[in-house]
Backbone as numpy.savetxt, mean C-alpha at the origin, in Angstrom:
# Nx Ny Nz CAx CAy CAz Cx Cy Cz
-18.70 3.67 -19.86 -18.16 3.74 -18.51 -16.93 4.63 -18.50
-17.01 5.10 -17.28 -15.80 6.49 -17.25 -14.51 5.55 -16.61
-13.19 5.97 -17.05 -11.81 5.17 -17.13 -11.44 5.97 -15.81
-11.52 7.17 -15.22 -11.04 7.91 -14.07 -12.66 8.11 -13.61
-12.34 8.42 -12.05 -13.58 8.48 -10.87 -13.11 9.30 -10.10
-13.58 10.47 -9.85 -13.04 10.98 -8.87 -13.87 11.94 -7.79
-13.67 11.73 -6.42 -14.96 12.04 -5.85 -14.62 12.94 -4.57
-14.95 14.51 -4.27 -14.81 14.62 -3.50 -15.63 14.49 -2.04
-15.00 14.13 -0.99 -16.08 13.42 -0.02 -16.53 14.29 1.35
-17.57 14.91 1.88 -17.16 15.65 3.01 -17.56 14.48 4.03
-16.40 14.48 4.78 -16.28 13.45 5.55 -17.30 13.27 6.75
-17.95 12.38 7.64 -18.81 12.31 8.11 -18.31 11.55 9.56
-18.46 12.10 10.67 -18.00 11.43 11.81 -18.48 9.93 11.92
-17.64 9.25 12.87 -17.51 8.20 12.68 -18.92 7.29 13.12
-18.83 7.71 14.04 -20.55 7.68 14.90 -21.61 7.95 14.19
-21.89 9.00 13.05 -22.90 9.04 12.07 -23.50 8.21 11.43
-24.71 8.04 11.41 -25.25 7.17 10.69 -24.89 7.52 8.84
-25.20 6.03 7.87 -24.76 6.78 6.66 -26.00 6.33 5.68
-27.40 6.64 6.22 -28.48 7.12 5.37 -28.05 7.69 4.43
-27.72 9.05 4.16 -27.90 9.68 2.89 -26.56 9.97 2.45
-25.77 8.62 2.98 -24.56 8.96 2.72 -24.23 9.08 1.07
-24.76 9.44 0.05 -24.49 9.82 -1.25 -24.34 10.88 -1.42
-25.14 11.88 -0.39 -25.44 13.10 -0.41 -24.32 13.75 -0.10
-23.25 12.46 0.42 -21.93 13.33 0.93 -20.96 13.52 -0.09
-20.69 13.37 -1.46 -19.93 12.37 -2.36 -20.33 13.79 -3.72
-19.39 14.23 -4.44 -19.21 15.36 -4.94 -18.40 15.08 -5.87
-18.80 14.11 -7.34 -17.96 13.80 -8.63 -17.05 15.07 -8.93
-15.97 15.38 -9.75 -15.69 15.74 -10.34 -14.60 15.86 -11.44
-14.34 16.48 -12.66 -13.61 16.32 -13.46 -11.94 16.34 -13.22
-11.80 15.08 -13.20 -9.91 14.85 -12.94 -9.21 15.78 -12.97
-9.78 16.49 -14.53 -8.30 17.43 -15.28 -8.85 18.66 -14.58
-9.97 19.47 -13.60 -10.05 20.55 -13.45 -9.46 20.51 -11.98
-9.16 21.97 -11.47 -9.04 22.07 -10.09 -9.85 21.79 -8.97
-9.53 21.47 -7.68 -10.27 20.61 -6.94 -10.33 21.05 -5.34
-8.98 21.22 -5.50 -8.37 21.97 -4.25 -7.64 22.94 -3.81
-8.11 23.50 -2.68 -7.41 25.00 -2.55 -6.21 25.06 -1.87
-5.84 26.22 -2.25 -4.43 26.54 -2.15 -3.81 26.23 -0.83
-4.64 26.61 0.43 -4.27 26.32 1.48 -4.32 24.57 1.88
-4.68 24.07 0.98 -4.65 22.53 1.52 -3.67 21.66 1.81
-3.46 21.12 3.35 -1.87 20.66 4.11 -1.75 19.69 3.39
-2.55 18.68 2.44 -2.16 17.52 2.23 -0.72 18.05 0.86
-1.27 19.00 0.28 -0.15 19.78 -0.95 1.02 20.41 -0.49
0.46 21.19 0.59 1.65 22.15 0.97 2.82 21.29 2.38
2.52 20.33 2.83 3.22 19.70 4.07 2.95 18.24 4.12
1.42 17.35 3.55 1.84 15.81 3.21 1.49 15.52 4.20
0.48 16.43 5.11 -0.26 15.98 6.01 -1.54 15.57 6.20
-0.98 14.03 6.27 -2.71 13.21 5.44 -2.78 11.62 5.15
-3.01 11.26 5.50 -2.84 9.82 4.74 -4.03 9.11 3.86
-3.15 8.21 3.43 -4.11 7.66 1.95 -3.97 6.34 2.43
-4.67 5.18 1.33 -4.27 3.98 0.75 -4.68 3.85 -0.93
-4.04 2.77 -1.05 -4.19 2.54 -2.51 -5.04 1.29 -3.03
-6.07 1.25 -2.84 -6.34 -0.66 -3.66 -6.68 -0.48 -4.66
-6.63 -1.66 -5.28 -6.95 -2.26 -6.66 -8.85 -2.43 -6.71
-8.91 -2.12 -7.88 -9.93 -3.40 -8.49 -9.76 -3.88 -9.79
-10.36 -4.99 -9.86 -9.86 -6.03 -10.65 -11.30 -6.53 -11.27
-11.40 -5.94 -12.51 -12.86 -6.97 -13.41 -14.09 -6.25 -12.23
-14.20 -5.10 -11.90 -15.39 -4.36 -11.18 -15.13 -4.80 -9.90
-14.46 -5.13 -9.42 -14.45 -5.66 -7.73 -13.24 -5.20 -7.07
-13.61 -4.49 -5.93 -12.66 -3.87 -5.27 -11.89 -4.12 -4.51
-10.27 -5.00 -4.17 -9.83 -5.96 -3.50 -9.70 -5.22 -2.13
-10.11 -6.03 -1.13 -9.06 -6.51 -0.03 -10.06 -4.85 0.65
-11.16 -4.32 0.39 -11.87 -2.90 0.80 -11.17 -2.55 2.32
-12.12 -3.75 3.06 -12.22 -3.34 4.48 -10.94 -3.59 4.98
-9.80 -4.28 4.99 -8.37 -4.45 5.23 -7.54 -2.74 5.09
-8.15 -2.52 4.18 -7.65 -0.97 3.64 -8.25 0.05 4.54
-9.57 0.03 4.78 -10.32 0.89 5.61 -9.98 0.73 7.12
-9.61 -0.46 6.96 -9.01 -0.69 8.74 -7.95 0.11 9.04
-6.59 -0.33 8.01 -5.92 0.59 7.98 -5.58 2.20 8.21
-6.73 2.46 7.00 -7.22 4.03 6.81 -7.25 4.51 8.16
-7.99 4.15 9.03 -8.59 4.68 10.91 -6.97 4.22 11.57
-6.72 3.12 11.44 -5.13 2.99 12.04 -4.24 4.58 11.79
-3.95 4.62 10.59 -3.07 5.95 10.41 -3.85 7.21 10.62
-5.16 7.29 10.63 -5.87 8.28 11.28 -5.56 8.28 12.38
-5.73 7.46 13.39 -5.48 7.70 14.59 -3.81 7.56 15.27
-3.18 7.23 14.43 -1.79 7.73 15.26 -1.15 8.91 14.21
-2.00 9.55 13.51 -1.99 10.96 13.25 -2.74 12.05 13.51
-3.46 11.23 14.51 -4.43 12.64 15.32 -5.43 13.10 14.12
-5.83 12.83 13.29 -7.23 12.83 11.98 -8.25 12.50 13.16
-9.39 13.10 12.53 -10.78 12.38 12.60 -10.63 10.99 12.67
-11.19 10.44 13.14 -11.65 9.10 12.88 -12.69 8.77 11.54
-12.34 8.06 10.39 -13.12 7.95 9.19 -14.33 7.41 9.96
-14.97 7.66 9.03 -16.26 6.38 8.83 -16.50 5.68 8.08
-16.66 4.60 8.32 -15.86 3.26 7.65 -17.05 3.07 6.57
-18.08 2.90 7.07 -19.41 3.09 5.96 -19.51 4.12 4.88
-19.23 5.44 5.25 -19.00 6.22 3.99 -18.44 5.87 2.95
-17.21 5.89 3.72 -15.97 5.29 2.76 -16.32 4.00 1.70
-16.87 3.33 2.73 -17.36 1.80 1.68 -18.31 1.95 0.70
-19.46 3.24 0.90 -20.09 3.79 0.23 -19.46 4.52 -1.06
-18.48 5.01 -0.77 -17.38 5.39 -1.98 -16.90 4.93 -3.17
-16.58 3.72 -1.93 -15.31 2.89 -3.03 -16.60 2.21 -3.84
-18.12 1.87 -3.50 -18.81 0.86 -4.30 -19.49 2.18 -5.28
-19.11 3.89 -4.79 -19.89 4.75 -6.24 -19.08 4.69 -7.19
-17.78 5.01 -6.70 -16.46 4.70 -7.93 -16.25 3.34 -8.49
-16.43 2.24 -7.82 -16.28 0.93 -8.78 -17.21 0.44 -9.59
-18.34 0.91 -8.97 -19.53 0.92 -10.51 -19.84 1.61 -11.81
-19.03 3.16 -11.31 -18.73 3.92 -12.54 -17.43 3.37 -13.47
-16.73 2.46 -12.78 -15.34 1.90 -13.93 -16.00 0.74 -14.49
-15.85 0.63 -15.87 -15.39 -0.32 -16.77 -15.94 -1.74 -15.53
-16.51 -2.67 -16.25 -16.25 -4.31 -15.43 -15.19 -5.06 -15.71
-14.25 -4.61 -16.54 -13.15 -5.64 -17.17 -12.31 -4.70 -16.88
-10.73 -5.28 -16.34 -9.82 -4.52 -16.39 -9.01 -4.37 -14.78
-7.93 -3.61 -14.73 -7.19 -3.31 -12.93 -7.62 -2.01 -13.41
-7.92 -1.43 -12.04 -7.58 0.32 -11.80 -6.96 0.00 -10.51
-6.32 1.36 -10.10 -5.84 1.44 -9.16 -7.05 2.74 -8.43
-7.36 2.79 -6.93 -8.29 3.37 -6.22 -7.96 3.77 -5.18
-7.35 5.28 -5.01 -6.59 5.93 -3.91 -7.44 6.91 -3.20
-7.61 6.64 -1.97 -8.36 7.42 -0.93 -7.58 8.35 -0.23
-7.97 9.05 0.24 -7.26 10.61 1.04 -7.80 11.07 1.77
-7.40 11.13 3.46 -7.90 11.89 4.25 -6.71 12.84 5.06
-7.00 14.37 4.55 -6.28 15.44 4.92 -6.39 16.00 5.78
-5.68 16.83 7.02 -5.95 17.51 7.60 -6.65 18.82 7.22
-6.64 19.31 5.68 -7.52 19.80 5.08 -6.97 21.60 5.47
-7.86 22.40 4.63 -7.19 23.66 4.59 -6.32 24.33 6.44
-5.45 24.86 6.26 -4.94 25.64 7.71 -5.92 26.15 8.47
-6.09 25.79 9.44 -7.31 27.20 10.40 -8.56 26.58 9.88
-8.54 25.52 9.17 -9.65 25.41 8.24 -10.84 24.22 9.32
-12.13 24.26 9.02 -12.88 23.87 10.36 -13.12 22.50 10.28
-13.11 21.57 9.04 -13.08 20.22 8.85 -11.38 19.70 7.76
-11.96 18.46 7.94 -10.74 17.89 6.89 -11.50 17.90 5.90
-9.83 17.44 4.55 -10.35 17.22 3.47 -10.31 15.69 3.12
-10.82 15.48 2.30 -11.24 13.81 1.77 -11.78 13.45 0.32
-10.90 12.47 -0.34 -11.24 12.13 -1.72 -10.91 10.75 -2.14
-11.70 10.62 -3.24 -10.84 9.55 -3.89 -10.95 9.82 -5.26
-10.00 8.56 -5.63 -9.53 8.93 -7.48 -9.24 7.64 -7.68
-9.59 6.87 -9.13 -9.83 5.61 -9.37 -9.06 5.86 -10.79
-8.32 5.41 -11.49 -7.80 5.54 -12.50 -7.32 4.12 -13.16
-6.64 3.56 -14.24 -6.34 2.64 -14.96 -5.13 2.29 -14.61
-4.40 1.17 -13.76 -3.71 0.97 -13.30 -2.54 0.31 -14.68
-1.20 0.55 -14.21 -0.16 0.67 -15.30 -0.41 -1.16 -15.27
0.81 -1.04 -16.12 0.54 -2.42 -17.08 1.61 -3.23 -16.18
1.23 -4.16 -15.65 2.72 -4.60 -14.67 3.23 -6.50 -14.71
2.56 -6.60 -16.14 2.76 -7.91 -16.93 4.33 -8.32 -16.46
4.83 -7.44 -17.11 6.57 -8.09 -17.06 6.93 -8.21 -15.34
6.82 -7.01 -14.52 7.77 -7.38 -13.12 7.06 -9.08 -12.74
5.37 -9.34 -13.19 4.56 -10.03 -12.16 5.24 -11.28 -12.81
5.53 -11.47 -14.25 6.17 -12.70 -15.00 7.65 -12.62 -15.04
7.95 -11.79 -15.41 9.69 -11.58 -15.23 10.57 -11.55 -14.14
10.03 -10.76 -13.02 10.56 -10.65 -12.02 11.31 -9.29 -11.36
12.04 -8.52 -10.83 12.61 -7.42 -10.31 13.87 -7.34 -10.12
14.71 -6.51 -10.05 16.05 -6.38 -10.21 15.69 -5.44 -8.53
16.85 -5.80 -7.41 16.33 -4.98 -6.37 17.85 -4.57 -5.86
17.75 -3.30 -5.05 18.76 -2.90 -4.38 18.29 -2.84 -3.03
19.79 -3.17 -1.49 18.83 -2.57 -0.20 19.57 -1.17 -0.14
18.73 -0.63 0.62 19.10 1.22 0.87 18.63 1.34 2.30
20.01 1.78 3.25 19.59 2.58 4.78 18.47 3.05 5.07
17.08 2.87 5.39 16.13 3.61 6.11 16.74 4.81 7.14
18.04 4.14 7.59 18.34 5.32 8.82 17.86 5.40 9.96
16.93 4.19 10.18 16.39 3.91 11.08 16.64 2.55 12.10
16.83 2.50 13.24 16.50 1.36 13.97 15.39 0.75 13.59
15.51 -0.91 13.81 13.87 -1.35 13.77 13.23 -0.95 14.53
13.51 -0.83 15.50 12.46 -0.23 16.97 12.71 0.84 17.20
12.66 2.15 15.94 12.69 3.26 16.05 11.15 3.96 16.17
9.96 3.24 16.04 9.27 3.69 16.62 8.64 3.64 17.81
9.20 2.50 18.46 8.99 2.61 19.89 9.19 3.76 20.70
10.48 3.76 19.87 11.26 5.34 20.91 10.88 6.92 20.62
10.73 6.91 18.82 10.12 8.09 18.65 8.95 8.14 17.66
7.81 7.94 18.54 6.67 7.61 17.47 6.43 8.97 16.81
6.92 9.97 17.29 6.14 11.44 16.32 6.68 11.12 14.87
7.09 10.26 14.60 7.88 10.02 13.35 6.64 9.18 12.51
6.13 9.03 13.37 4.47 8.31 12.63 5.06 6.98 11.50
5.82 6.29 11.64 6.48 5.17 11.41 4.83 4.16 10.90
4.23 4.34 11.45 3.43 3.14 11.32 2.12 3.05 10.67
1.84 4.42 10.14 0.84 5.23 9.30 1.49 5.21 7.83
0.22 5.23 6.98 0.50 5.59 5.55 0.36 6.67 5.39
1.39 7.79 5.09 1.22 9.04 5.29 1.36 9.43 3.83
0.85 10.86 3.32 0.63 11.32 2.38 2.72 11.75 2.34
3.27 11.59 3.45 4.79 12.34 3.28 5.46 11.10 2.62
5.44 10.98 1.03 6.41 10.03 0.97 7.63 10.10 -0.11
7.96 11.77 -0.18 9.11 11.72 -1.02 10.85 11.12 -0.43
11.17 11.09 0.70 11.69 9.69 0.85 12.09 8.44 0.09
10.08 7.96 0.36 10.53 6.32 -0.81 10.20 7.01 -2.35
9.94 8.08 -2.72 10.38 8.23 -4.08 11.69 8.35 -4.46
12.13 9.07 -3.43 13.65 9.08 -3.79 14.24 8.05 -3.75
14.54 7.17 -2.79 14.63 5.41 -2.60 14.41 5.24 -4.20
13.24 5.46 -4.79 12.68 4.43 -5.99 14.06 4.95 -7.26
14.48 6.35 -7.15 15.10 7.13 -7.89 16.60 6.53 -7.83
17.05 6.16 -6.64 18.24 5.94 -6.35 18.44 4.00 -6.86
17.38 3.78 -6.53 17.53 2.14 -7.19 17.60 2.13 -8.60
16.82 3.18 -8.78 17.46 2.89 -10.93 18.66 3.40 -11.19
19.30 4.64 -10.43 20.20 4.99 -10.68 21.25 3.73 -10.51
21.02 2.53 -9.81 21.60 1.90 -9.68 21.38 0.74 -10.65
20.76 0.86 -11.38 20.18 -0.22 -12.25 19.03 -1.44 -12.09
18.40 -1.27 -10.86 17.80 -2.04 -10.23 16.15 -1.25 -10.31
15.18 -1.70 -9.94 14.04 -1.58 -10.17 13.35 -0.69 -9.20
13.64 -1.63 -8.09 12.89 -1.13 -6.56 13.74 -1.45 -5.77
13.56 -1.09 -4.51 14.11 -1.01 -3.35 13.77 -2.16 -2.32
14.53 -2.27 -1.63 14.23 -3.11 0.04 14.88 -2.23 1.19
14.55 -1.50 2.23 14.77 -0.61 2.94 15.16 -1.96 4.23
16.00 -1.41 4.93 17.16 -2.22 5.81 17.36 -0.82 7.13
17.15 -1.47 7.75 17.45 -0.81 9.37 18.88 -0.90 9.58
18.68 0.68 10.41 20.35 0.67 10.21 20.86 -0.22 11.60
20.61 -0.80 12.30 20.63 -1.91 13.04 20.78 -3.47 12.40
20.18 -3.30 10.89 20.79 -4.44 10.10 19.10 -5.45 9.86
18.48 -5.25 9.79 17.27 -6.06 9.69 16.36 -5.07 8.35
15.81 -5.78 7.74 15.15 -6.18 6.38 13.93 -5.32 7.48
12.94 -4.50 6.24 12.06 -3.78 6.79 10.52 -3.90 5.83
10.94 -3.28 4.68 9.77 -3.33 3.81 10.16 -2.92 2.46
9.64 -2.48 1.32 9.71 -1.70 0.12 9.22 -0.15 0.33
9.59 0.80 -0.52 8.70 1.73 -0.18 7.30 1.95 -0.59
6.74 1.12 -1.24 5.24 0.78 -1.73 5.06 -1.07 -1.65
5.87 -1.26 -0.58 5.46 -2.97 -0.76 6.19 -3.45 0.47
5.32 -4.85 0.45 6.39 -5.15 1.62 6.79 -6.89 1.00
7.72 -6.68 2.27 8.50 -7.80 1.78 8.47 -9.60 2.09
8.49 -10.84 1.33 8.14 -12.06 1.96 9.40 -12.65 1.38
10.04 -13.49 2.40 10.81 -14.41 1.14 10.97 -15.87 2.01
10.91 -16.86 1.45 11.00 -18.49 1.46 12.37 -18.87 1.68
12.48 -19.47 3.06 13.75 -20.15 3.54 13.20 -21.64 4.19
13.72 -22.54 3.41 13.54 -24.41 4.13 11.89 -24.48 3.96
11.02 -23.27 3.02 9.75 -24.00 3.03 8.98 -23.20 3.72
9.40 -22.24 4.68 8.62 -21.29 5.24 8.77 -19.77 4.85
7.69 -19.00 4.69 7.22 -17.98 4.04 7.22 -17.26 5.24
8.59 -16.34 5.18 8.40 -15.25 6.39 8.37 -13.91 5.71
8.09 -12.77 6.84 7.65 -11.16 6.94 8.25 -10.77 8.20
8.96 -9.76 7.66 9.21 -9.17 9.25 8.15 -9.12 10.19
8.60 -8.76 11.42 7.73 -8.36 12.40 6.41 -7.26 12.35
5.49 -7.32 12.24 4.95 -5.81 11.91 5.12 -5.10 13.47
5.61 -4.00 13.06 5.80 -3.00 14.74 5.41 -1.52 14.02
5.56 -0.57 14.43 4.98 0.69 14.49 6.14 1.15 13.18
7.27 0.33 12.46 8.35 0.88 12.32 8.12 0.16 10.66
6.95 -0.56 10.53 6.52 -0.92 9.51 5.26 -1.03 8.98
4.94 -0.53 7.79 3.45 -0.66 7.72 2.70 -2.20 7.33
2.13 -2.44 7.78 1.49 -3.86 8.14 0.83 -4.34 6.60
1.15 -5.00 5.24 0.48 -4.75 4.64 -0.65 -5.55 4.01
-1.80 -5.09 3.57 -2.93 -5.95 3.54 -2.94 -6.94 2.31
-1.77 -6.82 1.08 -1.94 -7.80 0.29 -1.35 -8.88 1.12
0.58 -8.65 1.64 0.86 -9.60 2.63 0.25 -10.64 3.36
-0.92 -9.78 4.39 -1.46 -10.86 4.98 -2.80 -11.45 4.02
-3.01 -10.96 3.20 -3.90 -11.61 2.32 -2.88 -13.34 1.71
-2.16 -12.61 1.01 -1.55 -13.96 0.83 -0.95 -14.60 1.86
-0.51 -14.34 2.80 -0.06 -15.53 4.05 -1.81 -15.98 4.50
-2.84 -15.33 4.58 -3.89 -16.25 5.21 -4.22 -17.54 3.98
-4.04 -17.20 2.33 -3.98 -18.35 1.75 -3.15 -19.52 1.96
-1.90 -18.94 1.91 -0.89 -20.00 1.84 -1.11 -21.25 3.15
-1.82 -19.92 4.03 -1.69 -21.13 5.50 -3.14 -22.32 5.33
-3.90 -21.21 4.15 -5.09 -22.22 4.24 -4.57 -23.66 3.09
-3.45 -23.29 2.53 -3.16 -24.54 1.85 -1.85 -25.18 2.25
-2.28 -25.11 3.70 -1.08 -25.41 4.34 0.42 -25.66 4.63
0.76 -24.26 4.07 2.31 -23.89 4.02 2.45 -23.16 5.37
3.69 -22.76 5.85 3.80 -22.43 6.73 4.61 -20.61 6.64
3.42 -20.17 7.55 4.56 -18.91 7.09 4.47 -18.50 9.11
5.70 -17.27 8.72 5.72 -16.68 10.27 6.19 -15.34 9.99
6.02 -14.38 11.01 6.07 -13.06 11.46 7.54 -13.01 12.46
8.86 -12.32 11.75 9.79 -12.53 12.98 11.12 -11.00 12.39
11.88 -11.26 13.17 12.75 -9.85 12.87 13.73 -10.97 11.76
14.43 -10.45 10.76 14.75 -11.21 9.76 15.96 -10.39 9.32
17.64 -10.66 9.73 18.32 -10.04 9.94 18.59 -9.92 8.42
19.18 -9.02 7.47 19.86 -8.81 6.48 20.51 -9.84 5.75
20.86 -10.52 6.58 22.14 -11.32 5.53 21.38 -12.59 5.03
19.80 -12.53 5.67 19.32 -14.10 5.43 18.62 -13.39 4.06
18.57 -12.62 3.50 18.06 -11.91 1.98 18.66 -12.49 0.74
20.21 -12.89 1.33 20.93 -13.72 0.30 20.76 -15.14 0.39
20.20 -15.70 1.39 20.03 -17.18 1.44 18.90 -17.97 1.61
18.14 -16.67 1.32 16.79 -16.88 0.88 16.33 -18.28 -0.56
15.35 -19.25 -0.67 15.15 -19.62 -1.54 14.53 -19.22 -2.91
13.81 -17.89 -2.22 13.09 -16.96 -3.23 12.64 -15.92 -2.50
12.57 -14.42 -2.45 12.01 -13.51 -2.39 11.29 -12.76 -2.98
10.02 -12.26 -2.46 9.03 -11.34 -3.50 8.91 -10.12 -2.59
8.36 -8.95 -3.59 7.72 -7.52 -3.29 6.45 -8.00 -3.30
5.28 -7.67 -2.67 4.07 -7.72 -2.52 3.29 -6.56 -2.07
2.57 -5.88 -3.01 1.65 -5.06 -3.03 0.35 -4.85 -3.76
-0.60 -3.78 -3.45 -1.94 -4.01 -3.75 -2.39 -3.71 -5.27
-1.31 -3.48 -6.09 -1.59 -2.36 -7.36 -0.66 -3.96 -8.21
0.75 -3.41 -8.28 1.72 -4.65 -8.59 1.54 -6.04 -8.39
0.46 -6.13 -7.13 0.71 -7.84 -6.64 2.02 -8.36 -6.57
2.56 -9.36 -6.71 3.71 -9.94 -6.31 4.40 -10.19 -7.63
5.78 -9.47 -7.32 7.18 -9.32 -8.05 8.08 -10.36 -7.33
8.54 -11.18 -8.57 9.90 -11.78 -7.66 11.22 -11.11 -8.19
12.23 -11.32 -6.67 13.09 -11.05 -6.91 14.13 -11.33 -7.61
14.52 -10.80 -8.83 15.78 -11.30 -9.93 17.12 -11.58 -9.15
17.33 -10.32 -8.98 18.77 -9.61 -8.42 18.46 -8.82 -7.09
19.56 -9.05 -6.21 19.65 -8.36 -5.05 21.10 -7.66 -4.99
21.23 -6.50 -4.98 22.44 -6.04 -5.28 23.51 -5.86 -5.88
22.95 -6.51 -6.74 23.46 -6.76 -8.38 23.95 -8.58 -8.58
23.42 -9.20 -6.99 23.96 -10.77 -7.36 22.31 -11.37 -7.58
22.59 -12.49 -8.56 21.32 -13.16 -9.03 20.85 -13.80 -7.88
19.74 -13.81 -7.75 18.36 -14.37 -6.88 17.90 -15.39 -7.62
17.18 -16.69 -6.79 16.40 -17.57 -7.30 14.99 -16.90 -7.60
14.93 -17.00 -9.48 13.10 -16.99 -9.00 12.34 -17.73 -9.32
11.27 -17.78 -8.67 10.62 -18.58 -8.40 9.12 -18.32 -9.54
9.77 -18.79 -10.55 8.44 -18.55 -12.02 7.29 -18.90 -11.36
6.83 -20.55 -11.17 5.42 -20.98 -10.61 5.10 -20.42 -10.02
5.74 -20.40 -8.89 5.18 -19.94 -7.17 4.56 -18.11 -7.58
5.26 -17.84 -7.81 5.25 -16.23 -8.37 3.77 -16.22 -9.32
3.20 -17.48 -10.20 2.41 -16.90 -11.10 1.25 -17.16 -10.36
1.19 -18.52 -9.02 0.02 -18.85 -8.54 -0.27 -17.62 -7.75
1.14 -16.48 -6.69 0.49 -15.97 -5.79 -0.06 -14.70 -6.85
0.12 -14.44 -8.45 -0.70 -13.47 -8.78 -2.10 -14.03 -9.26
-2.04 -15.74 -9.39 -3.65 -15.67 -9.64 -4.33 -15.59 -8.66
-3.93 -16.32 -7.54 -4.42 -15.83 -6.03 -5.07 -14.05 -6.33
-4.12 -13.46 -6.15 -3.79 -11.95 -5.92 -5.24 -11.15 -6.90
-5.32 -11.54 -7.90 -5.84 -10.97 -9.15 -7.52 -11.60 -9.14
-7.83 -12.63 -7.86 -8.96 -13.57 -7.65 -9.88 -12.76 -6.74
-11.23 -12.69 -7.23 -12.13 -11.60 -5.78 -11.88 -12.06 -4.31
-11.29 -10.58 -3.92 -10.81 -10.57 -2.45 -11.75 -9.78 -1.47
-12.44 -10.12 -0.82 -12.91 -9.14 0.47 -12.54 -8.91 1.43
């Protein structure tokens, strides 16, 4: 079994039926070239992706992701995917990986060469890093200015706030500036003063017993491990809620985690260099949860 998958896809309107949808799907070798020079997703980051996991041959949380996928398509003016192709994809690449093991499985839909008459579209399936220690140990975190209002996309959506966009040197830099600080990852904070997300995760943390998340609005991306684990927790009847969650309740939190689709859930060590409760158990059930076949 091949350890990388990588497939280029010519994308198929949404309305299309996907009969011979294999016929659309174009393997090729990782390490060779793939794409041309004129392609916006390289030269401008115009494009969006997602990232899921699979875990032991099974691809978590697919259609949550694909929902997504058409969400940031459409408040970026893309094609509309087709959701069947795509699913057709993700099941040619997860049968070519290994049955044992995480990869990580990143999809791409580009506005595709300049002047150019369709988009571009791929995916790439690779061996996801080793993330034993944050998921058992926990995270060292800093917050950092977004620069943004929370309800900065109300006011200026061309800012595409609410899409997973291929533009994300930003939260790399974020990720750059938290080690410089000694800390791991980030928590991004509205400059209005409210708790927002990670730049690859979003955020939950436990006050009196309830498991809150910010608000999802256009000014955050909504994320699908998140509500994966809040639809458990509620099915084992904990209580969680969706609300604006001002800054200062980060410190008086009972426990806070990062939650994402690659990492699963990190708890928080340190917040600004002061110690955080963590929460060992709670932290190891939501990665067996996390790490358990998800559809």
């Amino acid at each position: 079994m091949a350890s990388t998958v990588t497939l280029l896809i010519a994308p198929l309107p949404a309305d299309a039926p996907a009969d011979d949808v294999d016929a659309t799907f174009h393997e090729v070798d990782a390490s060779e070239p793939a794409l041309r020079v004129g392609e916006l997703s390289t030269q401008r980051g115009d494009g969006i992706f997602e990232t899921l996991a699979v875990v032991d041959g099974h691809a978590q949380e697919a259609q949550a992701h694909l929902v997504r996928l058409r969400n940031s398509a459409a408040i970026c003016e893309l094609p509309e995917p087709n959701l069947e192709q795509w699913h057709a994809a993700i099941r040619r690449a997860t049968s070519a990986l290994p049955s044992t093991g995480e990869f990580a499985l990143k999809l791409v839909l580009s506005r595709g060469v300049e002047h150019g008459p369709a988009p571009t579209a791929w995916l790439h399936a690779s061996p996801a890093a080793d993330f034993t220690v944050p998921r058992e140990q926990g995270i060292r975190v800093v917050t950092l200015d977004r620069g943004l209002a929370h309800d900065a996309a109300a006011r200026a959506p061309w800012l595409l706030l609410g899409a997973k966009t291929l533009s994300y040197a930003p939260n790399m830099a974020a990720l750059r500036e938290a080690k410089r600080r000694g800390a791991d990852d980030t928590i991004f904070v509205s400059s209005d003063g409210f708790v927002m997300e990670g730049p690859t995760s979003s955020v939950i943390l436990r006050i009196d017993g309830v498991y809150s998340t910010p608000a999802p609005s256009g000014a955050i991306l909504h994320g699908t491990t998140q509500q994966s684990l809040f639809e458990h927790l509620e099915h084992a009847g904990e209580r969680t809620e969706y609300r604006d969650i001002p800054v200062a309740e980060l410190a008086l939190a009972d426990a806070v985690w990062l939650v994402s689709s690659v990492r699963l859930a990190a708890g928080v060590t340190a917040l600004d260099g002061a110690s955080v409760t963590f929460d060992e158990a709670t932290t190891r059930r939501f990665n067996d949860y996390l790490l358990s076949p998800r559809d």
